[in-house]
Wavefront OBJ file of the C-alpha trace (Angstrom):
o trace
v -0.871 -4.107 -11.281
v 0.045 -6.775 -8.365
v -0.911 -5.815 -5.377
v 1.882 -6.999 -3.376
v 3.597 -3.593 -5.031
v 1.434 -2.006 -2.457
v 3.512 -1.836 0.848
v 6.455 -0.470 -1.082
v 4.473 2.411 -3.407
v 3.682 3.894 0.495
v 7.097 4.603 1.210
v 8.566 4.758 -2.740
v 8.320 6.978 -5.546
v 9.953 4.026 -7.480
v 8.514 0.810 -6.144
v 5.593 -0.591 -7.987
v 5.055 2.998 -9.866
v 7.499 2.892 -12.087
v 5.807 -0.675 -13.625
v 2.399 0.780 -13.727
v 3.679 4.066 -15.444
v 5.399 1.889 -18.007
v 2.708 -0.419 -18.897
v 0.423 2.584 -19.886
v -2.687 1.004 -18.979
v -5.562 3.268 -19.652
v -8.493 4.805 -17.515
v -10.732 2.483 -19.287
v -8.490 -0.804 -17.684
v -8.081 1.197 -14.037
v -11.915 1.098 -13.964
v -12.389 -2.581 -14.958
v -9.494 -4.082 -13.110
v -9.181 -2.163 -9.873
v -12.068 0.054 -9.299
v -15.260 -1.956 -10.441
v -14.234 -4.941 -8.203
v -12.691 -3.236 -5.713
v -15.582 -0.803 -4.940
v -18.160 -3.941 -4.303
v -16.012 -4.474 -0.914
v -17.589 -1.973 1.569
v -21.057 -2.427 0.416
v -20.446 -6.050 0.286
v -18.516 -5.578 4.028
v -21.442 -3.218 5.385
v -23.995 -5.852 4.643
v -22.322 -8.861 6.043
v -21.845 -6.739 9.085
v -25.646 -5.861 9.324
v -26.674 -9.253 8.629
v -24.199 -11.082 10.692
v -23.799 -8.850 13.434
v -26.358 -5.961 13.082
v -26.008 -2.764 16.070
v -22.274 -3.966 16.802
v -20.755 -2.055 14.418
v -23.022 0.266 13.259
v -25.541 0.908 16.945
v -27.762 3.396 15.255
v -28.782 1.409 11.933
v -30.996 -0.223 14.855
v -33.565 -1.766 14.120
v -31.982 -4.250 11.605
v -32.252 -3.556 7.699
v -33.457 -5.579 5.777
v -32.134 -7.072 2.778
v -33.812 -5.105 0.125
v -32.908 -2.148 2.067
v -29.176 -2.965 2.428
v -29.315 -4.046 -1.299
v -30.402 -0.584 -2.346
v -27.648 1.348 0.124
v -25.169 -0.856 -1.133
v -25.944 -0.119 -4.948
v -26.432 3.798 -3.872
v -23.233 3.878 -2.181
v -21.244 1.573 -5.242
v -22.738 4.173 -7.671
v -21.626 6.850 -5.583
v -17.408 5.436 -5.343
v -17.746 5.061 -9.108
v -18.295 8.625 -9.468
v -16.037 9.650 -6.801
v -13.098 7.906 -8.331
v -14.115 9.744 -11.785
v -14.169 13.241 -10.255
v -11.073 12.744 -8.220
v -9.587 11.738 -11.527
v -11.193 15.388 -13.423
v -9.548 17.097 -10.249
v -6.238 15.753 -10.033
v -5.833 16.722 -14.013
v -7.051 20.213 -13.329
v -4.905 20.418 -10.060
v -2.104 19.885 -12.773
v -3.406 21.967 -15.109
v -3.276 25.056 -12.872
v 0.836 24.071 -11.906
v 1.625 24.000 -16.269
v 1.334 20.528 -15.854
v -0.719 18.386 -18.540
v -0.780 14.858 -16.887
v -3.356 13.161 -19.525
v -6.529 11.775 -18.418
v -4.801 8.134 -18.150
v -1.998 9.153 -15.336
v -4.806 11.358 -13.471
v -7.227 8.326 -13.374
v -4.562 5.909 -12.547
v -3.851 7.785 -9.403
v -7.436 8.463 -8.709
v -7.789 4.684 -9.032
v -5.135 3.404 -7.095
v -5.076 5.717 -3.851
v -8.330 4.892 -2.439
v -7.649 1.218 -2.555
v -6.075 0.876 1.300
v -9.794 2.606 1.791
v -11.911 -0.654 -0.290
v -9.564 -3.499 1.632
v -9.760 -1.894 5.177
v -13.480 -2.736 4.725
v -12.725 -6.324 5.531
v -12.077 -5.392 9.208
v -15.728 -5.381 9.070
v -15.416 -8.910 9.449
v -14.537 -8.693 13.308
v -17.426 -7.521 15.603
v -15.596 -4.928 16.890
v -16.167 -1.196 16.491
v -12.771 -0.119 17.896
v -11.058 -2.427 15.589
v -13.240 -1.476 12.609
v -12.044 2.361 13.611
v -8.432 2.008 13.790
v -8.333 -0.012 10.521
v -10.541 3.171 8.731
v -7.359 5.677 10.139
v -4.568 3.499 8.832
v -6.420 2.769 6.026
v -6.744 6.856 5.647
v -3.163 7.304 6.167
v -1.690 4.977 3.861
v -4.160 6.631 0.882
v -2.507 9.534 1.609
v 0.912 8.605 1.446
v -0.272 5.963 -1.849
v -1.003 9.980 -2.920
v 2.418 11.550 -1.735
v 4.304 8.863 -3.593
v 2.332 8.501 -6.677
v 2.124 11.917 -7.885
v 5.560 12.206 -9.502
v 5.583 9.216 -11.613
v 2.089 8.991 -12.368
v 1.996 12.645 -13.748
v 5.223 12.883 -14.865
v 5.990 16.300 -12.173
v 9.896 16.265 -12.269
v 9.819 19.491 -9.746
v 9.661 18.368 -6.631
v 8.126 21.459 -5.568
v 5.202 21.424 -7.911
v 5.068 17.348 -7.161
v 4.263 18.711 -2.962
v 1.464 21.068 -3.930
v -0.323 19.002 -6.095
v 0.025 15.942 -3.668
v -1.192 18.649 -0.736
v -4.284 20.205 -2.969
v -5.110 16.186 -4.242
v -5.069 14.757 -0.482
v -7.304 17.648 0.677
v -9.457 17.308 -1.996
v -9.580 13.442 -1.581
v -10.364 13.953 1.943
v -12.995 16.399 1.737
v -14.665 14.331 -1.622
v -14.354 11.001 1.109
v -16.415 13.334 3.369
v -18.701 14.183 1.156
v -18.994 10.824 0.036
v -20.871 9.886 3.153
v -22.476 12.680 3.600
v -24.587 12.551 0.307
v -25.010 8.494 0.578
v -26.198 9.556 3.989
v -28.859 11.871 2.068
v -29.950 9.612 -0.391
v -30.317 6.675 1.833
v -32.120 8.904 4.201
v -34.418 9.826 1.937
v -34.774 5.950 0.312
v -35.486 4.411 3.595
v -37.609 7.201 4.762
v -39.954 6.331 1.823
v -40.268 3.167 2.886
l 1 2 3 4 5 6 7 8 9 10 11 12 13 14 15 16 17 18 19 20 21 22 23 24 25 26 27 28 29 30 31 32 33 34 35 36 37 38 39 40 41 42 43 44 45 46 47 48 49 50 51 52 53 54 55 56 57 58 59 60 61 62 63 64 65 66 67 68 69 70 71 72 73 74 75 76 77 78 79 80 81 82 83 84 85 86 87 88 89 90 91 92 93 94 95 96 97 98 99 100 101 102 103 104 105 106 107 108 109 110 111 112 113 114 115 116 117 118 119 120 121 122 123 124 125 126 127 128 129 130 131 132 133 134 135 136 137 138 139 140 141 142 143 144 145 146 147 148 149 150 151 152 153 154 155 156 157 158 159 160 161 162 163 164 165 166 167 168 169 170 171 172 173 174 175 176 177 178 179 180 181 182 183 184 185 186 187 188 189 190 191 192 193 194 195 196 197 198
């Protein structure tokens, strides 16, 4: 998968998915290409941040970590986008499911795999020492997951009725959104509890 297929599969149903469908790479690749590597960014981002410029970005993570403590939050939170990426993947196929729609494990992963990645690269912006900057990247990044969602769908589970493509696109963005969410909130809970330990 190249990513300069990217900018087109946000505004395509053709662009860039049609290659990916074709090449039938499995769940198996998805995880070892795209989502392993790809998933190091934020906690890789989120400690340069706290090391380079700690309270900037993040004001209430004041008093600085330390590096033992970001290297546990960043393993935490790695573990926890694994795992995300795998139950997005069990929900999109059962979103299917419930529409007569078998997509196969494969095309349900592949989407699960390839929509959060505007998510992973928008944590570079954590590179400039600006919290306003770091925010609007997170939205856009947000928006174009959705519409990597929207587009990918149709040729990544095969739905030829475009009616049936819409309401599992809605149900999977909600559901993305909500699992992002909750994402947080339980990395939130575990670190909380890790670092109050300490």
């Amino acid at each position: 998968m190249m990513m300069n297929h990217i900018p087109g599969m946000l505004v395509s149903e053709k662009t860039g998915w049609d290659e990916i469908d074709k090449s039938n790479y499995s769940a198996r690749w998805f995880f070892r290409s795209l989502v392993a590597p790809l998933s190091l960014l934020p906690p890789a981002m989120y400690a340069y941040a706290e090391l380079v410029h700690p309270g900037v970005i993040f004001p209430l993570s004041m008093p600085a970590l330390s590096i033992t403590q970001l290297l546990v939050i960043g393993i935490v939170f790695y573990g926890m986008q694994l795992l995300m990426v795998a139950y997005m993947a069990m929900l999109i196929e059962r979103m299917a499911q419930a529409r007569d729609h078998d997509p196969g494990y494969d095309g349900a992963y592949a989407l699960a795999a390839i929509a959060p990645m505007p998510l992973w690269l928008s944590s570079l912006a954590l590179l400039v020492p600006n919290q306003g900057f770091v925010i609007a990247v997170g939205i856009v990044a947000w928006v174009a997951a959705l519409a990597l969602i929207r587009h990918g769908v149709r040729p990544l589970l095969h739905v030829d009725d475009e009616k049936t493509a819409r309401y599992i696109a809605n149900m999977v963005s909600m559901a993305g959104i909500a699992a992002g969410i909750g994402l947080l909130l339980v990395s939130g809970m575990i670190l909380s509890m890790l670092l109050g330990s300490w």
